[in-house]
TITI-355284 format. One record per residue (C-alpha): residue number from 1; residue in three letters; chain; x, y, z. Coordinates in steps of 0.2 Angstrom, whole numbers, plus 5000, padded with zeros to 4 digits. Layout:
! residues N
R  pos  code  unit     X     Y     Z
R  NUM   ALA     A     X     Y     Z
...
//
This chain:
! residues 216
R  pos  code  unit     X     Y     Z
R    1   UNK     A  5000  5000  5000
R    2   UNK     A  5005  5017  4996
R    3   UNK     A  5001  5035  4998
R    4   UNK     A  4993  5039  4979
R    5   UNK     A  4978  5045  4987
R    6   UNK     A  4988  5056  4999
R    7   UNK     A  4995  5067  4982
R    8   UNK     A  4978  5069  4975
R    9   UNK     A  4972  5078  4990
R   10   UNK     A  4987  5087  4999
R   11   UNK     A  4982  5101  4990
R   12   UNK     A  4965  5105  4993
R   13   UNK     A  4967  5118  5007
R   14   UNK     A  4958  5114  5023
R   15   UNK     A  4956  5097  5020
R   16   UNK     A  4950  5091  5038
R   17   UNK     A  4936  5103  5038
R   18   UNK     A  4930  5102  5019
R   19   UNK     A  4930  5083  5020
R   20   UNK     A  4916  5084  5033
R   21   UNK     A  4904  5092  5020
R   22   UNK     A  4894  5079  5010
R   23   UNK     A  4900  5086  4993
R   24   UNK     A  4919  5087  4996
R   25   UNK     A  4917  5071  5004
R   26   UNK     A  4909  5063  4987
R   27   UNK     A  4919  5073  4977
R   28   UNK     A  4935  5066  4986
R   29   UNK     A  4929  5046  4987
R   30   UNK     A  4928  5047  4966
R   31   UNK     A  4946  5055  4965
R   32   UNK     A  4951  5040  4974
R   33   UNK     A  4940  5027  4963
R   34   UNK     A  4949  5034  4949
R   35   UNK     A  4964  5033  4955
R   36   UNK     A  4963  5014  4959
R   37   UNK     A  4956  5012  4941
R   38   UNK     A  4972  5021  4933
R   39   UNK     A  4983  5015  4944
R   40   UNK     A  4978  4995  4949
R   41   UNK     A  4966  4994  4935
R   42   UNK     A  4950  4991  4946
R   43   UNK     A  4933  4998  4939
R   44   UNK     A  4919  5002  4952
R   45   UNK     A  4902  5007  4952
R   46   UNK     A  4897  5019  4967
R   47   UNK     A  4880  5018  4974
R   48   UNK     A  4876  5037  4980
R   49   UNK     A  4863  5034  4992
R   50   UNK     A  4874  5020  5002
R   51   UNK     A  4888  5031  5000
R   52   UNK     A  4880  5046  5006
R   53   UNK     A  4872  5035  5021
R   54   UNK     A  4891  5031  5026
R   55   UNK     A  4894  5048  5027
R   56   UNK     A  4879  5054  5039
R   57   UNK     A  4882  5039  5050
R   58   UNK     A  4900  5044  5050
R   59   UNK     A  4896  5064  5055
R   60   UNK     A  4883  5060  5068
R   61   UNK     A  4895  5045  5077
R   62   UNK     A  4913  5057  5074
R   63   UNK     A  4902  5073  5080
R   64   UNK     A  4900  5064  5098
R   65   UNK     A  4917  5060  5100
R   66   UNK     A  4924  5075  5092
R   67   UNK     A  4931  5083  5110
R   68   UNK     A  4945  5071  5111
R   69   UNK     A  4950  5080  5096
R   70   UNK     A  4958  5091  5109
R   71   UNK     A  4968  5079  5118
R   72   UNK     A  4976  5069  5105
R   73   UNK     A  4972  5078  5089
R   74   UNK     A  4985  5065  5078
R   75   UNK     A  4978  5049  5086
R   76   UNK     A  4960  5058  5083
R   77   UNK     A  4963  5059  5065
R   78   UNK     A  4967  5040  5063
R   79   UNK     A  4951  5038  5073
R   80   UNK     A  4939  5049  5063
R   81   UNK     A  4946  5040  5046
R   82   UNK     A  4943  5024  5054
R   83   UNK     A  4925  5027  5059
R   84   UNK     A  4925  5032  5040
R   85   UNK     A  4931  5015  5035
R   86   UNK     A  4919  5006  5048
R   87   UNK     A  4903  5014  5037
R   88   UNK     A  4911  5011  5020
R   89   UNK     A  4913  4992  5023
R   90   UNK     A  4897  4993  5033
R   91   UNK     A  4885  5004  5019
R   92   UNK     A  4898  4993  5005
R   93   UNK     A  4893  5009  4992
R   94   UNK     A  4906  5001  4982
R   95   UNK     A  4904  4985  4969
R   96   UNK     A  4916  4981  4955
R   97   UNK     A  4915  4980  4940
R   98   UNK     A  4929  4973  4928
R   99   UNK     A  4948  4973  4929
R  100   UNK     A  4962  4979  4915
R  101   UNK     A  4978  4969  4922
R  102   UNK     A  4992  4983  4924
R  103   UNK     A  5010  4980  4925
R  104   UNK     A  5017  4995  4938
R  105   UNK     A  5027  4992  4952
R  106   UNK     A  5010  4996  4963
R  107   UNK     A  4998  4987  4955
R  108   UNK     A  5011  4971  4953
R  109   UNK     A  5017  4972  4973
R  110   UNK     A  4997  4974  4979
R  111   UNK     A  4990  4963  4967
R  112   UNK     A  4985  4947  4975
R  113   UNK     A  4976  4960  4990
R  114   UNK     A  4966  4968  4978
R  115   UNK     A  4963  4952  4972
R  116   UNK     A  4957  4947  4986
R  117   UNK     A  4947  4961  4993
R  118   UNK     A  4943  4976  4978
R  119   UNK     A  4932  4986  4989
R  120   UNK     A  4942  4984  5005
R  121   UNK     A  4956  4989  4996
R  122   UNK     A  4946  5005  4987
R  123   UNK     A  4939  5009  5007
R  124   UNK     A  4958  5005  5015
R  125   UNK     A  4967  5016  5001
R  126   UNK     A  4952  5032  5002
R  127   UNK     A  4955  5034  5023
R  128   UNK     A  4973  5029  5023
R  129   UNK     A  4977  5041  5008
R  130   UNK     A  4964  5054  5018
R  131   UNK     A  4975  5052  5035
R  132   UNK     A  4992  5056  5027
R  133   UNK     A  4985  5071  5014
R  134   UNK     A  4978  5079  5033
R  135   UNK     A  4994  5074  5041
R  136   UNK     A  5004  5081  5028
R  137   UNK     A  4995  5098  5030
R  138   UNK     A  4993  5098  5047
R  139   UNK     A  5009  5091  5055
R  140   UNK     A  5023  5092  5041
R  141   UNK     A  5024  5072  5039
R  142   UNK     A  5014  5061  5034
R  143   UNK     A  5012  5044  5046
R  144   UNK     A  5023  5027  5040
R  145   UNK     A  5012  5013  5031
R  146   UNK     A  5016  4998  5042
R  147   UNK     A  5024  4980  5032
R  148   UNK     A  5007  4971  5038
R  149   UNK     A  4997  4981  5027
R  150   UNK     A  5007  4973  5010
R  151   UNK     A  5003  4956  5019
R  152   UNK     A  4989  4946  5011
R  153   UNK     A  4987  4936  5026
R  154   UNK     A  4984  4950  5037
R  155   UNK     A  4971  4958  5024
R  156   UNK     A  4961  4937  5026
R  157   UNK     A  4960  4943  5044
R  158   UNK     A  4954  4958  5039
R  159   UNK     A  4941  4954  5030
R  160   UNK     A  4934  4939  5040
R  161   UNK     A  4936  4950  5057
R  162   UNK     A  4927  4965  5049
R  163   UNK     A  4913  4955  5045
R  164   UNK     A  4910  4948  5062
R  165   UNK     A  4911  4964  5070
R  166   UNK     A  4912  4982  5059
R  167   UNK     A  4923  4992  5072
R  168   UNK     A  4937  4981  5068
R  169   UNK     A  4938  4991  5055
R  170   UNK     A  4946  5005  5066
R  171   UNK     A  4958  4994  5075
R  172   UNK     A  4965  4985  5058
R  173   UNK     A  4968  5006  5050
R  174   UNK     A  4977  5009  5068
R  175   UNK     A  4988  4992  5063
R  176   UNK     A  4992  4996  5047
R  177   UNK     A  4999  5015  5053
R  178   UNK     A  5007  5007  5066
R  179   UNK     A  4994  5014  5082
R  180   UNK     A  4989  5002  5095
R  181   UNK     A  4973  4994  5089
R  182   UNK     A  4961  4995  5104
R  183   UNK     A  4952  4975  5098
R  184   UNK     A  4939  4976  5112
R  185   UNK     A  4934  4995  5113
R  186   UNK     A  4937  5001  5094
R  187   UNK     A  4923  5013  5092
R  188   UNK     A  4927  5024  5107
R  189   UNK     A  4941  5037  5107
R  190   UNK     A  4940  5036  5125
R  191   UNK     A  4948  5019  5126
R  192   UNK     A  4960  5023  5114
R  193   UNK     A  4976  5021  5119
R  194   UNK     A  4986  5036  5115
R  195   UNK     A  4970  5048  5123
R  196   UNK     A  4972  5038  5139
R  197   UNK     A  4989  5041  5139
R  198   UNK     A  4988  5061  5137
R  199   UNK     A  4973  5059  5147
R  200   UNK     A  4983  5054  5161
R  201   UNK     A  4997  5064  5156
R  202   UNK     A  4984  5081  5159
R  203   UNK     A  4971  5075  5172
R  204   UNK     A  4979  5059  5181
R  205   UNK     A  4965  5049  5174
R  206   UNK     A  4966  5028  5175
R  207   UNK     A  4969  5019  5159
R  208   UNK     A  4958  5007  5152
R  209   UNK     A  4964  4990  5143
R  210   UNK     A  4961  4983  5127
R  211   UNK     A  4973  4975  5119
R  212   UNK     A  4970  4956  5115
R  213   UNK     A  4969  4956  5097
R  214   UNK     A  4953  4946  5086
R  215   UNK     A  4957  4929  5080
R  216   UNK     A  4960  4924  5062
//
């Protein structure tokens, strides 16, 4: 995996904000559908009406959270893109639709995960690229792309965990970035490691735990 994605949005100014309005938001998920198609040569057909339901369930759960955005605003970012990913897999706005073999390094070294998984790999690539184009505006530097997420095994985990339970979906984006997955709490900031850690840091707060990872 890679940071394409990140190159077509680094320059839209105020990325963080303009991605929390439905039609930037659209605008942005297409960019990066026509970018897998160019560069991995994966066509897609979006369904608007599940796309646009990932987006309002994504505002309306990142919108109660939004205050530990204050504590940790890096690790609240990863967060946010991966309550994203959690509604794209769950809504699946995504189906493809044919595939023109390409010969790239990319599309060679990631062939047999897209292979696997098209639309996880379309969801993965939108939030991942997201993450760095905001990190890149906001902090200078974007975050490394751990070794798992170029492992196919880790992607049949993936996939099998995400369909037990959606909010996996957060911890695997927080593996793949090298965070600490939280496997039993995902879907709450507050359990997230790194805001418990400023937490106490600031208010001398007790840390939870949640760090068995899923099986598979």
């Amino acid at each position: 995996m890679d940071f394409l994605f990140r190159d077509e949005l680094v320059s839209m100014p105020d990325l963080r904000h303009r991605l929390r309005r439905l039609r930037w938001f659209r605008m942005a998920f297409r960019k990066n559908v026509v970018l897998i198609a160019e560069h991995y040569g994966y066509r897609f057909t979006i369904d608007e009406t599940k796309l646009t339901a990932a987006f309002l369930n994504w505002i309306e759960t990142v919108e109660q959270q939004k205050s530990f955005a204050k504590i940790d605003r890096k690790d609240f970012i990863i967060f946010a893109a991966g309550l994203v990913l959690k509604e794209l897999i769950t809504e699946a706005p995504a189906k493809v639709q044919g595939h023109t073999p390409q010969t790239n390094a990319n599309a060679t070294e990631m062939a047999d995960i897209i292979a696997f998984w098209p639309e996880g790999f379309l969801y993965t690539n939108f939030c991942v690229g997201t993450i760095a184009a905001i990190y890149e505006q906001e902090f200078g530097v974007a975050p490394q792309i751990a070794s798992c997420a170029n492992d196919l095994r880790t992607w049949w985990s993936y996939k099998e965990n995400v369909n037990e339970m959606p909010g996996y979906a957060i911890a695997f984006l927080d593996k793949f970035l090298g965070a600490e997955p939280n496997w039993v709490m995902p879907n709450l900031a507050s359990a997230r490691s790194a805001i418990q850690r400023a937490l106490i840091t600031s208010k001398g707060g007790s840390r939870l735990t949640g760090s068995t990872a899923p099986t598979g």
